[in-house]
C-alpha positions in Angstrom: 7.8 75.7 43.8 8.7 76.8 47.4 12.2 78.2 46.2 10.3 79.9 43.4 8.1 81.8 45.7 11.1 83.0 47.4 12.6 84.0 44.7 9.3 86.0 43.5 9.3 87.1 47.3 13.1 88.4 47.3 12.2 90.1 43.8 9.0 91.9 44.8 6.7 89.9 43.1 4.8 89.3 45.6 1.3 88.1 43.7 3.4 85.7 42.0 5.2 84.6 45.7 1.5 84.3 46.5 0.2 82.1 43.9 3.3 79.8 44.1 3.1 79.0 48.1 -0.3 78.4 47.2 -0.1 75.9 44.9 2.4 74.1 47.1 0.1 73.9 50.1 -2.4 72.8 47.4 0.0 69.9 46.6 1.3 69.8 50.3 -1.5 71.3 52.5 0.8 70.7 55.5 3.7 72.3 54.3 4.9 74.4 57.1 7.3 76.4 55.0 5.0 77.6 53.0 2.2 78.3 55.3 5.4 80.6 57.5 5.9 82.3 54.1 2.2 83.0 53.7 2.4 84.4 56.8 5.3 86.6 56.4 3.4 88.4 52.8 0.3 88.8 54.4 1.7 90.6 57.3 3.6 92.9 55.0 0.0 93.3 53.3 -1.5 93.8 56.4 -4.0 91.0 55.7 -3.9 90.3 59.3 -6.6 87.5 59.4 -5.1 85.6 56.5 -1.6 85.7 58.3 -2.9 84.5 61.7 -4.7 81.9 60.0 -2.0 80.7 58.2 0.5 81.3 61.8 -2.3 78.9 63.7 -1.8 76.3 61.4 1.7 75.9 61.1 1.6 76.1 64.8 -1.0 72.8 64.8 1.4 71.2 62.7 4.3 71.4 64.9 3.5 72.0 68.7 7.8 71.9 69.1 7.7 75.5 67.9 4.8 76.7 69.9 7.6 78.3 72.3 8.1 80.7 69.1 4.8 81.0 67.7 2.8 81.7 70.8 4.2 84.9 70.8 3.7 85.7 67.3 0.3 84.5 67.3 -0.5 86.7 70.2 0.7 89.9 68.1 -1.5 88.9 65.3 -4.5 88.8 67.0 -3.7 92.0 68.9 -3.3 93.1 65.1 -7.4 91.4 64.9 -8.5 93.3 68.0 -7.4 96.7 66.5 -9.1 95.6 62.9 -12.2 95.0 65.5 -11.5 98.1 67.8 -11.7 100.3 64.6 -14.9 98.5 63.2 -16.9 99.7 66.5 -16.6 96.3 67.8 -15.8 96.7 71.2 -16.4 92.9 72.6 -14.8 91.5 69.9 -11.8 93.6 70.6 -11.6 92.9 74.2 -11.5 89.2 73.2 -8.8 89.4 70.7 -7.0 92.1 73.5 -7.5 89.5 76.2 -6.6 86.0 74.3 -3.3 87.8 73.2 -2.5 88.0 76.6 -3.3 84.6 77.8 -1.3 83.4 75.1 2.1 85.9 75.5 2.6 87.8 78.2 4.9 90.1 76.7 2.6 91.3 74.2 2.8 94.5 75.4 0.5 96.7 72.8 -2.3 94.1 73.9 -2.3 95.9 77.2 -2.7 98.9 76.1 -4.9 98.7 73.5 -7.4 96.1 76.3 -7.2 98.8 78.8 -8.2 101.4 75.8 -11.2 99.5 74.6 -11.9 99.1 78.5 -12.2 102.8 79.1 -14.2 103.7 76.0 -17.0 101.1 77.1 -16.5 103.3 80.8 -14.8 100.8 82.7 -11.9 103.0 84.5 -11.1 100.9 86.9 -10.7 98.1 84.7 -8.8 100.0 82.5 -6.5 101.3 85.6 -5.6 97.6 86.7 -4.9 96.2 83.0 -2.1 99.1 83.2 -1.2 98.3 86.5 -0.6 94.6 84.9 1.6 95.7 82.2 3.9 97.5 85.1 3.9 94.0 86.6 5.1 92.3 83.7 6.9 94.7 81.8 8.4 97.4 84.1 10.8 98.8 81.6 7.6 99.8 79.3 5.8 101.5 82.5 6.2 104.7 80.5 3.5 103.6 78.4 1.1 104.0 80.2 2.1 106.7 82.8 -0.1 109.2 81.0 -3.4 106.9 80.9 -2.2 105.9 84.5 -2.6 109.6 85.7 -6.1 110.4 83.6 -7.2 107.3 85.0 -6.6 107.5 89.0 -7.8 111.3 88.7 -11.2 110.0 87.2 -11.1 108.0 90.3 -10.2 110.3 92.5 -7.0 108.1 94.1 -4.4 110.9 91.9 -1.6 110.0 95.0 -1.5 106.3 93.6 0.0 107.4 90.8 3.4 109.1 92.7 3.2 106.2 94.9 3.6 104.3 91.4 6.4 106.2 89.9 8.5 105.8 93.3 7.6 102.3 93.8 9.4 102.2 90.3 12.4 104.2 91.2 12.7 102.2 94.0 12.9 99.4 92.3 15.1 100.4 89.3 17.7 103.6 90.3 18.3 104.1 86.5 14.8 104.4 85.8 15.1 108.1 84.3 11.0 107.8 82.5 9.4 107.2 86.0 11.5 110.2 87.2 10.1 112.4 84.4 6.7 111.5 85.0 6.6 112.1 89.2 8.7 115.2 87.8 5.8 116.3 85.8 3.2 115.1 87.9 5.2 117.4 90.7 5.2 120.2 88.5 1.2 120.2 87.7 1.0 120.0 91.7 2.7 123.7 91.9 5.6 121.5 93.6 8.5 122.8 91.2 11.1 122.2 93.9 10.7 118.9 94.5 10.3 118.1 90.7 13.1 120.0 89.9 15.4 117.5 92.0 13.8 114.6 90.5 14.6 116.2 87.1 18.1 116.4 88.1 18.7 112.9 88.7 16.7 112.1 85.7 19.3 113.7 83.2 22.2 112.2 85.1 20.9 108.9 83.4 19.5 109.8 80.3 21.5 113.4 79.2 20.1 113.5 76.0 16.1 113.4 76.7 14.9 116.4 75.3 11.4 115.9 77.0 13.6 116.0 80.5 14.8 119.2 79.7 11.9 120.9 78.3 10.5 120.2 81.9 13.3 120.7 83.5 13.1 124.3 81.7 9.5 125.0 82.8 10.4 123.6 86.4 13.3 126.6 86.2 10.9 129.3 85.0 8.0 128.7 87.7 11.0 129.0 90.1 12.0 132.3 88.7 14.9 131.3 87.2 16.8 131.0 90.0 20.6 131.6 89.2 21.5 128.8 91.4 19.5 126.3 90.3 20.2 127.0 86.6 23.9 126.7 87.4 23.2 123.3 88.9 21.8 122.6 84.9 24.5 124.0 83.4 26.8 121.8 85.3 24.6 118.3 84.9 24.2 118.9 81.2 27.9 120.0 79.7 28.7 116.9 78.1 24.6 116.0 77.1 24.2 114.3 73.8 21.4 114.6 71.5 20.4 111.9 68.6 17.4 111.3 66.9 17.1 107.9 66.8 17.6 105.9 69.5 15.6 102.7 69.5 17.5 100.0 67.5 16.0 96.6 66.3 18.4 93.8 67.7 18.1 91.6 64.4 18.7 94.2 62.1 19.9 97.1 63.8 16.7 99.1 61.7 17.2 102.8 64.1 13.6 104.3 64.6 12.7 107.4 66.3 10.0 105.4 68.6 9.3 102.3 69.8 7.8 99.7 67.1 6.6 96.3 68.1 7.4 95.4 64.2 10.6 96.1 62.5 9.6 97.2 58.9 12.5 96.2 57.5 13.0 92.5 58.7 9.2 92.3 60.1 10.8 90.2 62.9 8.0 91.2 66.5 9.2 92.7 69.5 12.5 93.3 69.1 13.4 96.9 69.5 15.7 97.8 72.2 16.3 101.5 73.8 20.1 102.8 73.2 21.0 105.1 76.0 24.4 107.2 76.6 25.4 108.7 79.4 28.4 110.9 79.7 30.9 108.2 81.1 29.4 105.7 78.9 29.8 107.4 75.4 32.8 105.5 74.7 31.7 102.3 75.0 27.9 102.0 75.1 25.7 99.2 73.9 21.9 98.8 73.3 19.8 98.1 76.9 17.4 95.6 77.0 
């Protein structure tokens, strides 16, 4: 019966992949193959309660794999707080936000989407240092919340935190071309187009083909006039700039996607896209960044 359910699964049948892992956890309620299987078509259905369900109690059945599953699990009930978030059910979100986190980490989206619910019940602050957490965990995906980051410390009136942020990042990471765009524009809004201008520059050194660095790097040019000088300098930086459409890649599949998912939809494996950047020297020989 478990093979035939893969086979209907494999096939697009997937009522009939349904109704076959049913009946074997009706003759094997503990069967964890067929409870991982359950989960798999529910997620593809987006039946997110039904696949957490069914994640929690393979995960019972075999604590040796909760290294693995926590972090599924955590996904899935981000998935729940969303469901809740959308429903008007601001409390039951946060929970589903917060217990994500307690049990992964690393699941990113839950950070976001806590420090969302957070500011719609009018809890800046809070909302500001759930951010600020992601940054601590996951500095590579700072970016995500640069732009709540900013709203956030202006409501509070502390806007300097946030350039202290972005160079505490740059410090920290000299390839780190996003927090460079983001003290770039913040520069920018300030009237401070010199300053962002340079900060532009070294951002395209390490990511050339960024159109968002250049379209700022364009306005930067204009409030300065157009200066012949300074557009020479771009002119020089960007001669052998790239430009591709798609440049996160899923590192079980290799799926290409135009932004960042947290699930591949074509092997629905979580959390495993990675950011392919080429820089002029590299284009020979470049491989996908974690």
């Amino acid at each position: 019966l478990l093979c035939l359910g893969l086979d209907f699964k494999r096939g697009g049948f997937l009522d009939r992949s349904l109704e076959a892992f049913d009946e074997v956890l009706r003759l094997d309620s503990n069967n964890r193959y067929a409870l991982l299987n359950l989960e798999k078509l529910y997620e593809e259905q987006h039946q997110w309660k039904l696949a957490h369900n069914a994640r929690e109690k393979a995960m019972a059945l075999h604590n040796s794999d909760s290294h693995e599953s926590k972090p599924i699990l955590a996904f899935l009930k981000n998935e729940l707080g969303l469901v809740a978030q959308q429903q008007q059910n601001g409390v039951e979100a946060k929970h589903y936000f917060e217990t994500a986190i307690e049990l992964s980490e690393q699941t990113i989206p839950a950070y976001l989407n806590l420090g969302d619910a957070q500011l719609i019940s009018g809890d800046v602050g809070g909302a500001a240092e759930t951010w600020e957490s992601l940054i601590d965990v996951a500095p590579d995906r700072a970016y995500l919340v640069f732009d709540r980051l900013r709203d956030s410390y202006s409501r509070l009136g502390s806007l300097n935190k946030f350039q202290t942020l972005c160079q505490k990042l740059i410090n920290a990471n000299k390839k780190d071309w996003r927090a460079r765009l983001a003290l770039g524009r913040h520069l920018l809004e300030q009237k401070d187009a010199g300053n962002a201008l340079e900060i532009l520059f070294e951002a395209i050194i390490y990511n050339p083909h960024s159109l968002s660095i250049h379209q700022t790097i364009w306005n930067s040019l204009i409030m300065l006039q157009l200066q012949s000088n300074l557009v020479k300098r771009y002119m020089e930086l960007t001669k052998k700039s790239i430009f591709y459409l798609d440049p996160h890649i899923c590192r079980k599949c290799r799926y290409r996607s135009t932004e960042l998912l947290w699930q591949c939809p074509n092997c629905h494996e979580w959390n495993t896209f990675l950011e392919e950047v080429i820089a002029p020297a590299e284009i020979e020989d470049a491989e996908p960044r974690e």
